[in-house]
C-alpha positions in Angstrom: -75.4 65.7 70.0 -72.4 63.7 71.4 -69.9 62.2 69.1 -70.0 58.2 68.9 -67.5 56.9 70.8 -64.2 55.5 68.7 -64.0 51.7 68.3 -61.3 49.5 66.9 -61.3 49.5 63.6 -59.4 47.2 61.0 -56.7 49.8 60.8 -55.6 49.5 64.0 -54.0 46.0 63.5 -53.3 43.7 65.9 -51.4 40.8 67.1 -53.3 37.2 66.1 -54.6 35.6 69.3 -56.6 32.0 69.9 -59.9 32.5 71.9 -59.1 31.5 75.5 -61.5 28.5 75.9 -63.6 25.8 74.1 -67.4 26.3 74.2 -69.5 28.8 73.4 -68.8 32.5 75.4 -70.7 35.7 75.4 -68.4 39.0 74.7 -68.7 41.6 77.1 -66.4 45.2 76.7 -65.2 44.9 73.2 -63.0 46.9 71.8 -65.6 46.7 68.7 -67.9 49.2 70.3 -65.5 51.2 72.3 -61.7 52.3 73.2 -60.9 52.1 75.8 -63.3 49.2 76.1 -63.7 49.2 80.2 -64.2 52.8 80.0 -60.4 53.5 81.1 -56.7 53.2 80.0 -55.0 51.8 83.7 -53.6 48.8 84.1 -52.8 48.3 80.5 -56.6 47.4 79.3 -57.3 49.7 76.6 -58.3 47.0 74.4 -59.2 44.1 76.8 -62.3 42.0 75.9 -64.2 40.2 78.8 -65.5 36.5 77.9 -67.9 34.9 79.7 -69.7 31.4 79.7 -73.2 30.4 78.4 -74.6 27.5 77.2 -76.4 26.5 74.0 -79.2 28.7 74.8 -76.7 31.8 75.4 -77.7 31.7 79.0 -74.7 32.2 81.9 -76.3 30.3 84.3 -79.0 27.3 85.0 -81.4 28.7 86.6 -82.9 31.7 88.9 -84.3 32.6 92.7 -85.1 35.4 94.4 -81.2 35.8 94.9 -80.9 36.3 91.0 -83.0 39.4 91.6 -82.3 40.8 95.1 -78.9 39.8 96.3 -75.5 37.9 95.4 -75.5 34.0 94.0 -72.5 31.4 94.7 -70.0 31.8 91.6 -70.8 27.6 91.4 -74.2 28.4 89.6 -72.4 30.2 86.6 -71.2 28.1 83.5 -68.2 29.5 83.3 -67.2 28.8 86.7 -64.5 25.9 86.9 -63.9 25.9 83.2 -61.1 25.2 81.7 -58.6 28.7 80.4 -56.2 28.2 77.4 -53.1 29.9 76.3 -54.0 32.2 73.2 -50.4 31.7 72.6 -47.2 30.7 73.2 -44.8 31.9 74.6 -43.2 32.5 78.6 -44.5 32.7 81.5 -43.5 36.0 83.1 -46.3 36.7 86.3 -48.5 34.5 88.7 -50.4 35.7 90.7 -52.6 33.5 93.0 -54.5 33.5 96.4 -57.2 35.6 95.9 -60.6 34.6 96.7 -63.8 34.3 94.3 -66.3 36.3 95.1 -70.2 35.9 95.2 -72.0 36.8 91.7 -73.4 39.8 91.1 -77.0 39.9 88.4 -79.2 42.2 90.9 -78.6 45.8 90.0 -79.5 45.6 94.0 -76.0 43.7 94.4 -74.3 45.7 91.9 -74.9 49.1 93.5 -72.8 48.5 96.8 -70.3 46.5 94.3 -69.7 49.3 92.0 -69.5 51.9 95.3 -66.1 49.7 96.2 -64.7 50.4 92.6 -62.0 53.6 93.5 -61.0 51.3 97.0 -60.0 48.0 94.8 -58.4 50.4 92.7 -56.4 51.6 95.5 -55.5 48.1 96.7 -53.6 47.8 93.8 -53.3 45.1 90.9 -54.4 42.0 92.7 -57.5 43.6 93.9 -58.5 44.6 90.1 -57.3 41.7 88.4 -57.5 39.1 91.2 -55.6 35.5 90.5 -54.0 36.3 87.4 -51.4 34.8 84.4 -49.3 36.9 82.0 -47.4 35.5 79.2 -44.6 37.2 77.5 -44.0 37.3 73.2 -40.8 38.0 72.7 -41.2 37.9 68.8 -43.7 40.5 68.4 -42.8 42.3 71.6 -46.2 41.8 73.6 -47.5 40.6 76.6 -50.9 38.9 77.3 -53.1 39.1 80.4 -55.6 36.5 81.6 -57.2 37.9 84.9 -60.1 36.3 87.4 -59.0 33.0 87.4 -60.3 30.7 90.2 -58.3 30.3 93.5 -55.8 27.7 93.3 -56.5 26.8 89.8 -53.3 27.8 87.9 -51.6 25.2 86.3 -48.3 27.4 85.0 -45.2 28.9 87.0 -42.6 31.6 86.3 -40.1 30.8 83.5 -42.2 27.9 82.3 -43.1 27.8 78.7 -46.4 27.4 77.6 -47.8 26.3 74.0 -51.0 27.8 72.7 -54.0 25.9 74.1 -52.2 24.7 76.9 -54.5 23.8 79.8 -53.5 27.6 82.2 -55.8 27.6 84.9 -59.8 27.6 85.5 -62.3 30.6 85.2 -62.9 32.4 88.5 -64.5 35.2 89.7 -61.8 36.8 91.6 -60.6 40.5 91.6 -62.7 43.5 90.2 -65.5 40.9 88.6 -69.3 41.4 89.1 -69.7 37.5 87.9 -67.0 34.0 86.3 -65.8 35.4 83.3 -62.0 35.2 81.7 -60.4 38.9 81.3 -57.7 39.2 77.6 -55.5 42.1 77.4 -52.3 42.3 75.0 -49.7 45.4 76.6 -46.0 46.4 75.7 -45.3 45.9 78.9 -45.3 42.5 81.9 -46.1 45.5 84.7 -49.8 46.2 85.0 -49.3 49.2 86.8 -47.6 51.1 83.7 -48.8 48.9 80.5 -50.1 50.1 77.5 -52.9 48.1 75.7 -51.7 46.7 72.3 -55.1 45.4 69.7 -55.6 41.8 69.5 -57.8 40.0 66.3 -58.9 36.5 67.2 -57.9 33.9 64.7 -61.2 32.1 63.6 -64.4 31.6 65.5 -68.0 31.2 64.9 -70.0 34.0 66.0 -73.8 34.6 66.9 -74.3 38.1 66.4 -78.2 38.4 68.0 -79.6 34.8 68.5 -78.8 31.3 69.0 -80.3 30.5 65.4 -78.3 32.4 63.3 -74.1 32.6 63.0 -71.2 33.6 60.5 -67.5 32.6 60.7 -64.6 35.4 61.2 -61.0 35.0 60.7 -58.5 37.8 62.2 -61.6 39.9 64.1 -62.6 40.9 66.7 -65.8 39.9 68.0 -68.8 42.1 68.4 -70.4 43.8 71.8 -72.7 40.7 73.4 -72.0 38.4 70.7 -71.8 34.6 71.2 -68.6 33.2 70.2 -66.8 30.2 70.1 -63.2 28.8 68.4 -62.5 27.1 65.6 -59.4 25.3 63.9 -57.6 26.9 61.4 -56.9 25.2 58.2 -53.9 23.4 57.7 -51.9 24.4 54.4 -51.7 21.8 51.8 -48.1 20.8 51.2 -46.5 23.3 49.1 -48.3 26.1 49.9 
């Protein structure tokens, strides 16, 4: 029998993180059911987490055609297209990257077979081809970078050298880069160079989360959240004066 695959676990630590958005998301790779959680360590994503965009029935997109089923969609039908991406914190700007296009969505395993045949060739391509229009802010307390990847052409908001607080307006979700559909890509690395980071754990501050079903959902502090789990922020608690 093969041996389950390792997962983070609460003794790996992490640095604390704000979820990237408002809104209710859908997790996809978490680094709750496996490290590395895309299935590989390059480019500094051993414990990145994918987000992407439902609505209040969990669903990433409005409505379906023959399209859904047989080919590709326009990255307009998805929720998460367009939507606003927040700094998880603050800190520097250290890399933009812009200019690449969005691509068509991808929820035919048709569409996905030719898709997934291009993997190794955007790999080749380099960093822009993988993580298409792209942010990373720099940490200097604790050291560490984040990564936001697949933003929408033209949408970033942020410059080199600029400082950014957390839940500053960054750019918009896209579907550029190695993305099947609009979803926001997280990574924390030691490093600002994707080509020779190393991924660093992240906990998320405080969210609600819908483990299976729209009906039912429990609040986390410093977690992170689970494989295909709903989730979306909440404020922390002030401290009362004196405290």
């Amino acid at each position: 029998m093969a041996s389950e695959l390792p997962s983070q676990s609460p003794g790996d630590g992490g640095i604390e993180v704000s979820l990237p958005f408002t809104g209710r998301w859908r997790v996809e790779n978490s680094p709750a059911r496996r490290v590395p959680s895309h299935g590989t360590d390059m480019f500094g994503g051993r414990y990145a987490i994918d987000f992407v965009g439902v609505d209040e029935r969990h669903r990433t997109a409005g409505s379906r055609s023959w399209r859904t089923f047989l080919a590709t969609e326009p990255p307009e039908l998805y929720f998460a297209f367009g939507q606003p991406v927040l700094a998880p914190r603050s800190g520097t700007v250290v890399a933009v990257h812009d200019g690449e296009i969005d691509h068509e969505g991808r929820r035919s395993q048709l569409a996905l077979v030719p898709y997934a045949l291009g993997q190794a060739g955007r790999v080749r391509q380099g960093v822009g081809a993988v993580a298409g229009n792209h942010v990373i802010i720099s940490m200097p307390e604790s050291r560490t970078f984040l990564a936001l990847a697949h933003f929408q052409a033209g949408s970033i908001r942020v410059s080199v050298g600029e400082k950014v607080a957390e839940g500053q307006h960054i750019g918009n979700c896209g579907n550029s880069g190695n993305s099947t559909q609009p979803h926001v890509h997280m990574q924390a690395m030691d490093s600002s160079d994707l080509s020779v980071a190393r991924g660093v754990p992240m906990l998320f501050r405080r969210f609600r989360e819908w483990p299976s079903s729209p009906d039912h959902f429990r609040v986390r502090e410093r977690a992170m959240p689970g494989e295909r789990a709903v989730v979306e922020p909440l404020p922390v608690p002030s401290k009362a004066p004196g405290h």
